[in-house]
N, CA and C of each residue as an Amber inpcrd file, in Angstrom:
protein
   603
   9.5050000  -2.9060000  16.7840000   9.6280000  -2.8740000  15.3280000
   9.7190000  -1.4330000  14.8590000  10.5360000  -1.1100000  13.3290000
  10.3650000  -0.1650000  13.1220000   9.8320000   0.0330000  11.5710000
   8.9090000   0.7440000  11.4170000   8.5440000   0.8090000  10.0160000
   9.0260000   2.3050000   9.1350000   9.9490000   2.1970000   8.1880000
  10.2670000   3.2480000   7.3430000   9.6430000   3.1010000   6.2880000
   9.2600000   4.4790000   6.3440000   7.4930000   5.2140000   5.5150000
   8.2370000   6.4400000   4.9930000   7.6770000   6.3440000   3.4690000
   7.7580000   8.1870000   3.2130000   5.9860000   8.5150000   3.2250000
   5.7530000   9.6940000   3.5170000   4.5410000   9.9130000   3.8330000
   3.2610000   9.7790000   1.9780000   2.5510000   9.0280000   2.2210000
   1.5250000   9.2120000   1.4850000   2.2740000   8.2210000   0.1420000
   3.0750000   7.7900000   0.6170000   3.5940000   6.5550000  -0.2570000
   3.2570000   5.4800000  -0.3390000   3.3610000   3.6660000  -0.6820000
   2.9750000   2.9540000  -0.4480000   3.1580000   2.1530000   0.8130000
   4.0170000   2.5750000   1.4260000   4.7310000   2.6050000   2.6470000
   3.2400000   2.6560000   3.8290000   2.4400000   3.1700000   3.4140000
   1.2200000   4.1480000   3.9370000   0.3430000   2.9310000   4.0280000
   0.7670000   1.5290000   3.4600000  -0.2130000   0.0200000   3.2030000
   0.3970000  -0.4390000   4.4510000   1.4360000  -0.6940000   4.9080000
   1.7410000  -1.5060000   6.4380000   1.4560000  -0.4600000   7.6180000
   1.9390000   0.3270000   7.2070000   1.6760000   1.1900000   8.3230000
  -0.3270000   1.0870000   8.7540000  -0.9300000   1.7580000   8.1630000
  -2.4320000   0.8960000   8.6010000  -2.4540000  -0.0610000   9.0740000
  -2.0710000  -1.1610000   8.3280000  -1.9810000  -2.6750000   9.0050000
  -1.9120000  -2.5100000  10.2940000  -0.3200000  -2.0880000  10.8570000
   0.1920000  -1.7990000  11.9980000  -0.6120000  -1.6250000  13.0200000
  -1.4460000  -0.3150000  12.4010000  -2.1430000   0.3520000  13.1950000
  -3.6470000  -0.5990000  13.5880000  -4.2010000  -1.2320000  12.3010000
  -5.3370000  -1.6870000  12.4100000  -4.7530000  -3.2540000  13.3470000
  -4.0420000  -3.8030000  13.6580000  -3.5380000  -4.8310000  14.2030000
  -2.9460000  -4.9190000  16.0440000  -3.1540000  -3.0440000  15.8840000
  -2.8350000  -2.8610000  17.3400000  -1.3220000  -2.8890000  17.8700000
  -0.2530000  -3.2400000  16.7070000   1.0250000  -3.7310000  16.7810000
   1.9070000  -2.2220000  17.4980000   2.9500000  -2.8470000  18.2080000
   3.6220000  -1.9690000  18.8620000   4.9600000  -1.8790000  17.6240000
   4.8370000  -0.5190000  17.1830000   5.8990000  -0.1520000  16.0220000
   6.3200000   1.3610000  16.1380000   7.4490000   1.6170000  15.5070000
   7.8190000   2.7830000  15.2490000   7.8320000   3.0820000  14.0030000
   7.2900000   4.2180000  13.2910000   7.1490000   4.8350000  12.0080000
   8.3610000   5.4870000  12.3690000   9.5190000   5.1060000  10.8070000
  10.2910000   6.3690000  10.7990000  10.6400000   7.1870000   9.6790000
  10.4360000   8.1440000   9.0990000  10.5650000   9.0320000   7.9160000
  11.2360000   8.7580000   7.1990000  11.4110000   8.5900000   6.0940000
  12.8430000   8.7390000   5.1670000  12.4880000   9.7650000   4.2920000
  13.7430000  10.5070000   3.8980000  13.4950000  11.5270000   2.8310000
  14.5580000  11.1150000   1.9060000  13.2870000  10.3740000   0.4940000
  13.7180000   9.3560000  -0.7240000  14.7260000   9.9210000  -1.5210000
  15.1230000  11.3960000  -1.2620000  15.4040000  11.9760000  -2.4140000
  17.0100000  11.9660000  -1.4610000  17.4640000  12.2570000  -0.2260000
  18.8350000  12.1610000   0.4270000  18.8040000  10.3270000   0.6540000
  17.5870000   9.7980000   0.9730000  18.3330000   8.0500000   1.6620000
  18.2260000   8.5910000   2.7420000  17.6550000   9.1320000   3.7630000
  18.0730000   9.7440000   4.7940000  16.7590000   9.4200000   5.5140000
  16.8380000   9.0460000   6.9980000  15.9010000   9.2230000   8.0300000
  15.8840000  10.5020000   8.4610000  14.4790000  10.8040000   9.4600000
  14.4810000  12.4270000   9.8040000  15.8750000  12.3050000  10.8640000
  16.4020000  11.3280000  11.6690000  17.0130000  11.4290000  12.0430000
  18.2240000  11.6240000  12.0600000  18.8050000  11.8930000  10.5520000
  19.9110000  11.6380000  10.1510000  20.5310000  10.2110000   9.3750000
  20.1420000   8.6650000  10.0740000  20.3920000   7.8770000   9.0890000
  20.9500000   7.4490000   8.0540000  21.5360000   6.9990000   7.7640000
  21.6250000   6.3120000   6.4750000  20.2700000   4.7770000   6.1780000
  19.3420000   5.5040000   5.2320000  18.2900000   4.2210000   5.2870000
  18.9990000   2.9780000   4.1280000  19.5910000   2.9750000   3.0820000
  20.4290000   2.4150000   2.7300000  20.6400000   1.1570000   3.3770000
  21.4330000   1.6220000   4.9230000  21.8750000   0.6190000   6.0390000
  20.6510000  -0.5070000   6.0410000  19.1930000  -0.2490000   5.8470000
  18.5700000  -1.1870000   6.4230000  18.1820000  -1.5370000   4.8680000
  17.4350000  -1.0680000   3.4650000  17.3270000  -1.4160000   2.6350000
  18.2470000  -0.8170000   1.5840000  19.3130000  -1.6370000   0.7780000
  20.1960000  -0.9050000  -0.5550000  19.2170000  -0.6040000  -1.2660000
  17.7070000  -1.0090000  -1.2490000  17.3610000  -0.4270000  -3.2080000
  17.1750000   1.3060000  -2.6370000  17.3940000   1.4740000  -1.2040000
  16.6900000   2.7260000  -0.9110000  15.0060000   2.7730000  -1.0860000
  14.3240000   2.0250000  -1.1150000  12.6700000   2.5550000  -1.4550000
  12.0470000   1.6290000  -0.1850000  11.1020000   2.6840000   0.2150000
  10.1350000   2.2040000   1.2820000   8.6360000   1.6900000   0.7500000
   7.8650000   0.5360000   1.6890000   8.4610000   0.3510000   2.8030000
   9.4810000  -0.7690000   3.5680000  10.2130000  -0.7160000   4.5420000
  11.3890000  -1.8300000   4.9310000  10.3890000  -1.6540000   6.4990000
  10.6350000  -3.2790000   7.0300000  10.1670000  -3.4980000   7.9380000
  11.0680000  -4.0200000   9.4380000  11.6260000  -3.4770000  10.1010000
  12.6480000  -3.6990000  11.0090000  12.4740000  -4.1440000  12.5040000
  12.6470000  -5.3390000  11.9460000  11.6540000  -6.2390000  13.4720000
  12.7970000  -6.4320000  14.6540000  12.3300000  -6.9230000  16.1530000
  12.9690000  -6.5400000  17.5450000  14.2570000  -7.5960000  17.1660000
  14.4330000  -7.7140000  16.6340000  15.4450000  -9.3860000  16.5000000
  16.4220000  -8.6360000  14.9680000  16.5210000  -7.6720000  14.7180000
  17.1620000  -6.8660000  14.0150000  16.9070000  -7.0920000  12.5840000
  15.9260000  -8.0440000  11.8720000  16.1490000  -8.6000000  10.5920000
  14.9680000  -7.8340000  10.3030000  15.2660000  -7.8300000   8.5580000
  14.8600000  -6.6590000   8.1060000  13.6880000  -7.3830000   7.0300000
  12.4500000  -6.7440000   6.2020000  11.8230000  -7.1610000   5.9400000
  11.4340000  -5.8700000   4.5960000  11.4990000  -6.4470000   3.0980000
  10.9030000  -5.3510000   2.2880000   9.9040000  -5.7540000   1.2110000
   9.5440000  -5.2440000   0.6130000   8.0910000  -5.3180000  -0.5360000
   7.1240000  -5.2180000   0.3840000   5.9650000  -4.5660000  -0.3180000
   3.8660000  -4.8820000   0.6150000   4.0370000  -5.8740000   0.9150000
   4.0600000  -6.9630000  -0.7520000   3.3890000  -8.5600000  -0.2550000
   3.6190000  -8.7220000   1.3350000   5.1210000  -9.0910000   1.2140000
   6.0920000 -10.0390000   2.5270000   5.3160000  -9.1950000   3.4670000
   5.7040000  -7.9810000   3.6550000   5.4710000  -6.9780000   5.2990000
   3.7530000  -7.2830000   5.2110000   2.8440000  -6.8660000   4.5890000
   1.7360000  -7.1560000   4.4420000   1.5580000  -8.4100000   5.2930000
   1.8190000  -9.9300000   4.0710000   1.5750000 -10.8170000   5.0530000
   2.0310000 -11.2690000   6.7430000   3.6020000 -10.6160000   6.7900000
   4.1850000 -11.2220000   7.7810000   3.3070000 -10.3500000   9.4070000
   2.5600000  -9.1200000   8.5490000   1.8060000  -8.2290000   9.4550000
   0.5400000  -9.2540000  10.0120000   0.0270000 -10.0490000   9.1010000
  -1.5370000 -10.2140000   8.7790000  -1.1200000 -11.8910000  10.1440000
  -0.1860000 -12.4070000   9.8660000   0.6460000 -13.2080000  10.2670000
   0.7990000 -13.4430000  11.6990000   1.3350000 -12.5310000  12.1590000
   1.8160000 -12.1240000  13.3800000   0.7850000 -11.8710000  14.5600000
  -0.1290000 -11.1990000  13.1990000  -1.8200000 -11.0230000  14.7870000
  -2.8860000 -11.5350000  14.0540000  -2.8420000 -13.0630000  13.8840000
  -3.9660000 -13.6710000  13.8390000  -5.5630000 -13.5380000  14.1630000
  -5.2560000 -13.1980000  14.9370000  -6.3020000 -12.5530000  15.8300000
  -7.4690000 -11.5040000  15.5350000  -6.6540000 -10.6750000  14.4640000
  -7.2060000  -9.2430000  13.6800000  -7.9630000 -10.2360000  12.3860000
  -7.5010000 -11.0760000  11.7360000  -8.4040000 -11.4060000  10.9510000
  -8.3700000 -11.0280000   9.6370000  -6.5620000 -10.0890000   9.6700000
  -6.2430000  -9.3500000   7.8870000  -6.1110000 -10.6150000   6.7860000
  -5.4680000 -11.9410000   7.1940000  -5.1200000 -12.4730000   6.1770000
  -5.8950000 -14.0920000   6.3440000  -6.4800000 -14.9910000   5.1020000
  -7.2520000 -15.8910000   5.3780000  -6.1130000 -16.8970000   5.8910000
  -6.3940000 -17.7050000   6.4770000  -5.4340000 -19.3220000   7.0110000
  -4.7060000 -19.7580000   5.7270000  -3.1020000 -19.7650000   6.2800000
  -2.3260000 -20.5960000   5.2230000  -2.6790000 -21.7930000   4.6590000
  -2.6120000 -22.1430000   3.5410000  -2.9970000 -23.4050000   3.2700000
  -4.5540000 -23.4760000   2.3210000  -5.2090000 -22.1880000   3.1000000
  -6.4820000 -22.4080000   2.0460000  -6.6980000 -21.9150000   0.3470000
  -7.9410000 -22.1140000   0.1030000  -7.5970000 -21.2170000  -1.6730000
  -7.2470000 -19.6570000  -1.1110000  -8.5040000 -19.4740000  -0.2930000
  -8.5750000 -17.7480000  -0.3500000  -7.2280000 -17.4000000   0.4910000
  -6.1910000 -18.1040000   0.9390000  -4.9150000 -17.1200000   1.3830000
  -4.6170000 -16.8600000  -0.7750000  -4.6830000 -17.9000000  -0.8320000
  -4.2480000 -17.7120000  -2.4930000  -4.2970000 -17.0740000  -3.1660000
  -5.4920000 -16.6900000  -2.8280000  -6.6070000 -15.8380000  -3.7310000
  -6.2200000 -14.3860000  -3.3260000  -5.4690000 -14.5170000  -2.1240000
  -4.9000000 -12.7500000  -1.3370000  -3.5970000 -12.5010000  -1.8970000
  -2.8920000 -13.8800000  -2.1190000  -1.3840000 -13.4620000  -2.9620000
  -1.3590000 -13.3240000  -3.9920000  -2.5440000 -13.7080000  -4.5230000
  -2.6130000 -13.2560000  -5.7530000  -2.9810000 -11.8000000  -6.2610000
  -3.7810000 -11.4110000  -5.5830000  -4.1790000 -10.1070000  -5.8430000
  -3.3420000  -9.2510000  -5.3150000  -2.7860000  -9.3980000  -3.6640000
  -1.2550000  -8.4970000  -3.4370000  -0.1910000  -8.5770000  -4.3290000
  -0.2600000  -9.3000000  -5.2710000   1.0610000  -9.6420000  -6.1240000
   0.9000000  -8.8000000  -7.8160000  -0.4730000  -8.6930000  -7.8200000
  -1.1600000  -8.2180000  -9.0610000  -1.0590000  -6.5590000  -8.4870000
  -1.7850000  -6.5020000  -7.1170000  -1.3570000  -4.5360000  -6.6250000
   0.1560000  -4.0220000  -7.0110000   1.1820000  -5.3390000  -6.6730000
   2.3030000  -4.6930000  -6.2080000   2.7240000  -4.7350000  -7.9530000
   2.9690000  -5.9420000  -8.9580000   3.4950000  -6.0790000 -10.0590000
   2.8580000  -4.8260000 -11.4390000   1.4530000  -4.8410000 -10.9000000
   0.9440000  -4.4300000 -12.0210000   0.2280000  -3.4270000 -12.1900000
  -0.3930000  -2.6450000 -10.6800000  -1.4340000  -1.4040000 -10.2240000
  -0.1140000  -0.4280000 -10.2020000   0.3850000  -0.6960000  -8.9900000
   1.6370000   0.1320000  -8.2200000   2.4910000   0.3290000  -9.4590000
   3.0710000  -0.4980000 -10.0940000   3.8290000  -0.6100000 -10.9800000
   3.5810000   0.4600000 -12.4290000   2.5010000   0.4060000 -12.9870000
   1.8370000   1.3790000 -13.8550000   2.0200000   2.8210000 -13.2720000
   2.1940000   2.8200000 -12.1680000   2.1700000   4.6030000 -11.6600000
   3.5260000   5.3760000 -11.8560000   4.4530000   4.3220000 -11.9520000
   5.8620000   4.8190000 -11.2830000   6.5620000   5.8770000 -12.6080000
   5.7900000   5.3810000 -13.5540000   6.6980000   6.8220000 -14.5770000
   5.5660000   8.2780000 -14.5300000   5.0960000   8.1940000 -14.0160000
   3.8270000   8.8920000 -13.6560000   4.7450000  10.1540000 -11.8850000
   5.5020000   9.3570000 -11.4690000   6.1160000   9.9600000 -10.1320000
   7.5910000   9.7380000 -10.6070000   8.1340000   9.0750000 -11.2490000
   9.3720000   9.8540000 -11.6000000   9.5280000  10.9460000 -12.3360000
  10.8100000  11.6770000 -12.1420000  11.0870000  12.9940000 -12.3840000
  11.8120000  12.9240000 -13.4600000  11.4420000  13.3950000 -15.0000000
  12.3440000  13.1420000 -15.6760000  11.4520000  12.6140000 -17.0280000
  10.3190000  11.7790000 -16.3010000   9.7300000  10.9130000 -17.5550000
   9.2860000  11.6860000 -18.8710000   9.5600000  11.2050000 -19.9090000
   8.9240000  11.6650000 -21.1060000   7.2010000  12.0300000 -20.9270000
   6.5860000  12.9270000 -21.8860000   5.4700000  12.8950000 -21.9270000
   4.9320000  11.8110000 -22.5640000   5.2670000  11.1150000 -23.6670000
   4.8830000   9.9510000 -24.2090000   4.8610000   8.7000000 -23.2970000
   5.9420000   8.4530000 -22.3210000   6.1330000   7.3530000 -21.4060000
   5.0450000   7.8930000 -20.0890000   4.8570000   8.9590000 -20.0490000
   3.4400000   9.4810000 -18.8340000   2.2590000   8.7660000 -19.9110000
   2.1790000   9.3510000 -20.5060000   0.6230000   9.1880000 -21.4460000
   0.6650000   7.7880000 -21.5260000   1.5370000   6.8310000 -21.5250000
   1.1940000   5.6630000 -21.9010000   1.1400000   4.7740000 -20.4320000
   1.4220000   5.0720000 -19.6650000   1.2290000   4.7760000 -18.1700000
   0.0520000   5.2380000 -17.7270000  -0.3410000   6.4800000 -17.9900000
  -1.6780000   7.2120000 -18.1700000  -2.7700000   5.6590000 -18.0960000
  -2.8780000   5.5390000 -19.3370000  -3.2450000   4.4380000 -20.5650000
  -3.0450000   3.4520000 -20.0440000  -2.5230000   2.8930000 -19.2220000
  -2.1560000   1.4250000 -18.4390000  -3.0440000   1.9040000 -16.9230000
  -2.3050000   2.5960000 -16.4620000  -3.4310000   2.5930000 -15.2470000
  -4.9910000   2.9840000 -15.0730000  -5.1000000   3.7760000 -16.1490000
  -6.7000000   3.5840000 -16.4030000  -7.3450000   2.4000000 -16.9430000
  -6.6170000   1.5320000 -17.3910000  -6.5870000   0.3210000 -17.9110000
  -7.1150000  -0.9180000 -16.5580000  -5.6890000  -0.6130000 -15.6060000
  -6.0920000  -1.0090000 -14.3500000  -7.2540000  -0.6660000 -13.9520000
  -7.4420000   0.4870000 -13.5430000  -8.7040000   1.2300000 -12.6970000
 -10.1520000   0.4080000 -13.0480000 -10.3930000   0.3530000 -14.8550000
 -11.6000000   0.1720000 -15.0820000 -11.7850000  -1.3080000 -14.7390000
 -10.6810000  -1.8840000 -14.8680000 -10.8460000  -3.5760000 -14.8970000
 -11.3650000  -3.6310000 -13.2640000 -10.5170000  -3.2190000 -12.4870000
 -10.7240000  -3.0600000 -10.6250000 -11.9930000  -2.4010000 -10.2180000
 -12.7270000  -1.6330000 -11.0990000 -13.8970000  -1.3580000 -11.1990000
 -15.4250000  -1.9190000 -11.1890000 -14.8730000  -2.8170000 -12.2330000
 -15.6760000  -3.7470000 -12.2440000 -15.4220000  -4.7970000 -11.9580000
 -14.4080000  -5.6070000 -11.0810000 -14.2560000  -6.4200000 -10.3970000
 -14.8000000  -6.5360000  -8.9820000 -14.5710000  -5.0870000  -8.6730000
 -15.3030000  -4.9170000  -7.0870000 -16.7120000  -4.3870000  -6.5700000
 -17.6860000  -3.6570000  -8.0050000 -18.7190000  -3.7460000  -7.9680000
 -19.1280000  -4.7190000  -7.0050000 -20.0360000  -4.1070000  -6.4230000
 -20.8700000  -5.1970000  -5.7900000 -20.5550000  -6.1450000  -4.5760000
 -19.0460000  -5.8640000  -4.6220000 -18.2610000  -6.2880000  -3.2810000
 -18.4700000  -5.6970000  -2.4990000 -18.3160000  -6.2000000  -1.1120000
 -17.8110000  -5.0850000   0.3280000 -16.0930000  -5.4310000   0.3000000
 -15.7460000  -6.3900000  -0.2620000 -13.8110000  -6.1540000   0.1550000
 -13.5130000  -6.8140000  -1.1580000 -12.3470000  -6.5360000  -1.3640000
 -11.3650000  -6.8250000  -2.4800000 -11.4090000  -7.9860000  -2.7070000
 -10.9520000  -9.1040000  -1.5420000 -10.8880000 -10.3820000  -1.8410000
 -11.5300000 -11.3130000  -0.9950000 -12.5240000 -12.2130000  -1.2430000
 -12.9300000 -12.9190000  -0.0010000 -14.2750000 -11.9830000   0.3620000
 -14.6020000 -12.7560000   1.2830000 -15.7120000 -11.6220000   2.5450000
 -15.1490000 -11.4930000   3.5960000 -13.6660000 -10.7950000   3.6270000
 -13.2850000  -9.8190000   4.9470000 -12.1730000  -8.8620000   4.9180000
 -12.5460000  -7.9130000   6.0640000 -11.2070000  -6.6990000   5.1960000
 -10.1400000  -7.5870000   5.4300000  -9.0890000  -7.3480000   4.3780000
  -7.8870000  -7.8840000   4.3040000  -6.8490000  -6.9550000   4.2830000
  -5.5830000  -6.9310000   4.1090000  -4.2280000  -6.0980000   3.9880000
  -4.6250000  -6.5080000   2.2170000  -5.2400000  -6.9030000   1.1180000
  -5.5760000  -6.2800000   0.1290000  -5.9820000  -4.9630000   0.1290000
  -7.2490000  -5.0580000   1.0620000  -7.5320000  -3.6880000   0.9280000
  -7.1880000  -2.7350000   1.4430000  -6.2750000  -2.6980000   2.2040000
  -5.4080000  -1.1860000   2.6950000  -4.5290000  -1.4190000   1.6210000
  -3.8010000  -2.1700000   0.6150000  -3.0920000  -1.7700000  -0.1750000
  -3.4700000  -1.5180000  -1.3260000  -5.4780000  -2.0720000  -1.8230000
  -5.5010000  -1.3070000  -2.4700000  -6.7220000   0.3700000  -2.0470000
  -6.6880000   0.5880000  -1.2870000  -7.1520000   1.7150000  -0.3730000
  -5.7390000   2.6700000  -1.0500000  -4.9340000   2.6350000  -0.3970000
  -3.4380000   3.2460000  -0.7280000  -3.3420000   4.0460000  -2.1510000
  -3.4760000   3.3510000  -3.0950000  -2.9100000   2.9250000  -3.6950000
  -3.7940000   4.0430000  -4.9740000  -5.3500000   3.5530000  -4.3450000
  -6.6330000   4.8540000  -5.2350000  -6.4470000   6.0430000  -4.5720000
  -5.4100000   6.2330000  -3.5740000  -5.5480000   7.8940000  -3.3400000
  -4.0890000   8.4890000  -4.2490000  -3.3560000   7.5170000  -5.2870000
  -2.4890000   7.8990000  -6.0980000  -3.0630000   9.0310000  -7.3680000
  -4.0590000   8.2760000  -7.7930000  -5.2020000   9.0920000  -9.3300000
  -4.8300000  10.8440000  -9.2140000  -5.2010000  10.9230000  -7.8910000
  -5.6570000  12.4780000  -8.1130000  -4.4580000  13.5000000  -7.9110000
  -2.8880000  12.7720000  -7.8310000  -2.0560000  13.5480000  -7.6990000
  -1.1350000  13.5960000  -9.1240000  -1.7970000  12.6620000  -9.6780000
  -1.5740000  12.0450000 -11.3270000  -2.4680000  12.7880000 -12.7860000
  -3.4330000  13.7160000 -11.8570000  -4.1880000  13.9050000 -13.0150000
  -5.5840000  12.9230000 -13.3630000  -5.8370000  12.6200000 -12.8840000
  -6.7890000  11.2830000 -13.1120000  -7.9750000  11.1930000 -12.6170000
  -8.9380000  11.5260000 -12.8940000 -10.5540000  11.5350000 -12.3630000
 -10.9450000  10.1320000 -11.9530000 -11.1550000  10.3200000 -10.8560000
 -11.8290000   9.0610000 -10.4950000 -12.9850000   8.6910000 -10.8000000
 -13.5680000   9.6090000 -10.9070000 -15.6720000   9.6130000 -10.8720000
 -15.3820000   8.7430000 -12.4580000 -14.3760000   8.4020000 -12.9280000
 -14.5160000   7.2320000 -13.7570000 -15.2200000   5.9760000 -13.2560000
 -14.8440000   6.0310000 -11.9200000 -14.4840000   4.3260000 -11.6000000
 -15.5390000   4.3700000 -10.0800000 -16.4040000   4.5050000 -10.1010000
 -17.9720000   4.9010000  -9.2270000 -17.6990000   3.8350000  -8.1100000
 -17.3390000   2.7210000  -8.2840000 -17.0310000   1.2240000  -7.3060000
 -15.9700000   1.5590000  -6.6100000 -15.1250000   1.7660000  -7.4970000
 -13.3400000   1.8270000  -6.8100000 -13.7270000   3.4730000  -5.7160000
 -14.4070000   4.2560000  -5.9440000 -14.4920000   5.3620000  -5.2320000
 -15.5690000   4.7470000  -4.0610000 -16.6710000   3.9930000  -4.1560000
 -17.4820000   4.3380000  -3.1030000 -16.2940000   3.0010000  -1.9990000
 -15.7520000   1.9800000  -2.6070000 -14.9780000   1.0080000  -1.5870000
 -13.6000000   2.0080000  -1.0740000 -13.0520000   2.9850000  -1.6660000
 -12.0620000   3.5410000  -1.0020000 -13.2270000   4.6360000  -0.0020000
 -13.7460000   5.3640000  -0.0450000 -14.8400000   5.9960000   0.9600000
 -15.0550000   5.1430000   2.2610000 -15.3760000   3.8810000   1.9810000
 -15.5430000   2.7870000   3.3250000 -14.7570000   2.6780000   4.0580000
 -13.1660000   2.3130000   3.0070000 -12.1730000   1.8010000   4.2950000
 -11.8080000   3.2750000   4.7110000 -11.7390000   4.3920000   4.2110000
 -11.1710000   5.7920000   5.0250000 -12.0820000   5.7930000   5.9690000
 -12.8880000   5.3630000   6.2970000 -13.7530000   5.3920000   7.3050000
 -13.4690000   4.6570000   8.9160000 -12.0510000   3.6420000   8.4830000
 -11.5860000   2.7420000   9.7130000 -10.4520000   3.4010000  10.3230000
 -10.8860000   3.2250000  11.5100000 -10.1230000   4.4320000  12.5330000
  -8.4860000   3.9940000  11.9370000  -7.7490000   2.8480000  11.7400000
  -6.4390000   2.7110000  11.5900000  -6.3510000   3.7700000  10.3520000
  -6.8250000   3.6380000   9.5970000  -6.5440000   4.7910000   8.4780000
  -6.5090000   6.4150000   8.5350000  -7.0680000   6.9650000   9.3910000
  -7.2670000   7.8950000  10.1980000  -5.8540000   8.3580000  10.6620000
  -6.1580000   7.3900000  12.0510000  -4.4230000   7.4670000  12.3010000
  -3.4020000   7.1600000  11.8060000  -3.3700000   6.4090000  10.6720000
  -2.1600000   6.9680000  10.2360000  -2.0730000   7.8540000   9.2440000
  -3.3090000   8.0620000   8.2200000  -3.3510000   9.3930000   7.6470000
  -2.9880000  11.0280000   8.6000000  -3.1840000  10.5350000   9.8820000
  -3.4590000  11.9550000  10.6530000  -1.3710000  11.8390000  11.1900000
  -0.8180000  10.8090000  11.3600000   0.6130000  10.1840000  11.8510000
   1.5820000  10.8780000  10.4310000   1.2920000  10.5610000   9.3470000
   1.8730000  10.8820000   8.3670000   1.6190000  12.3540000   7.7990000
   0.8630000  13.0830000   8.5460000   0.6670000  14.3320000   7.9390000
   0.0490000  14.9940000   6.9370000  -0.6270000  13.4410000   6.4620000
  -1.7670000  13.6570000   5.2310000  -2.9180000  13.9030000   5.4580000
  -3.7140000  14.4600000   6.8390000  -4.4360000  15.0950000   7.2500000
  -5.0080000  16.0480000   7.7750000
């Protein structure tokens, strides 16, 4: 398999997986701003919207969004214990909340990292994702994981996702919960390695 990652992106949610799952994969770079692998590439070829991450399995078919790669990760190695049994509430209860990271957390950031945005369209994204933060705050009080009682591919995507704040401007020591549960999972060796793989270490 091959996984195309830009570094410290959301791309940075399967890749853990990967890693925490033991899966035999290749990370490969893209640089978002050419479409381009380090290798030269055209990434295009494997996803048109151009945005990572795309998931490129031994059988050549291609795979994009968290949710899908997320689950089809959690999927594949049963065994690891990322995603609850199809069919029950709590898988439900995981698509729901991967669907809420990807539509509505992730989503709030993006005029925040485009180039170009108004200051009024920042400030009001500002204003939405602190919006997020406090609600996720106090949702996870008191939890050890996001969803359920076990780590899931929720929480590497939303692990990911709280190391966005501080390149945004954004104090965390708002959100005392959301900081001490991202502290825990940086603590699991898959995160490590691929924080240390991607160069964000």
């Amino acid at each position: 398999m091959q996984l195309f990652i830009s570094p410290g992106a959301c791309s940075l949610a399967p890749h853990i997986a990967l890693r925490e799952a033991g899966a035999d994969f290749e990370a490969v770079k893209v640089d978002l701003a050419t479409r381009k692998t380090e290798a030269g590439d055209d990434f295009l070829a494997v996803n048109p919207s151009g945005k990572v991450p795309a998931l490129t399995l031994d059988n050549g078919q291609s795979l994009t969004e968290n949710p899908a790669i997320l689950l089809y990760i959690a999927d594949q190695n049963p065994g690891v214990g990322l995603a609850p049994a199809e069919g029950s509430i709590e898988r439900y209860q995981l698509l729901s909340r991967l669907s809420f990271l990807g539509s509505e957390l992730h989503k709030a950031f993006v005029p925040l990292f485009t180039p170009g945005t108004t200051d009024d369209a920042k400030a009001a994204a500002t204003v939405a994702v602190k919006g997020h933060l406090a609600g996720l705050d106090q949702e996870i009080a008191g939890k050890e994981y996001y969803v359920g009682e076990a780590f899931s591919v929720a929480d590497i995507y939303l692990f990911v996702i709280l190391g966005w704040p501080a390149h945004v401007g954004i104090d965390m020591a708002a959100y005392p919960a959301l900081g001490a549960f991202a502290g825990k999972i940086a603590q699991r060796p898959s995160v490590g390695a691929a924080l240390k793989a991607e160069g964000l270490l």
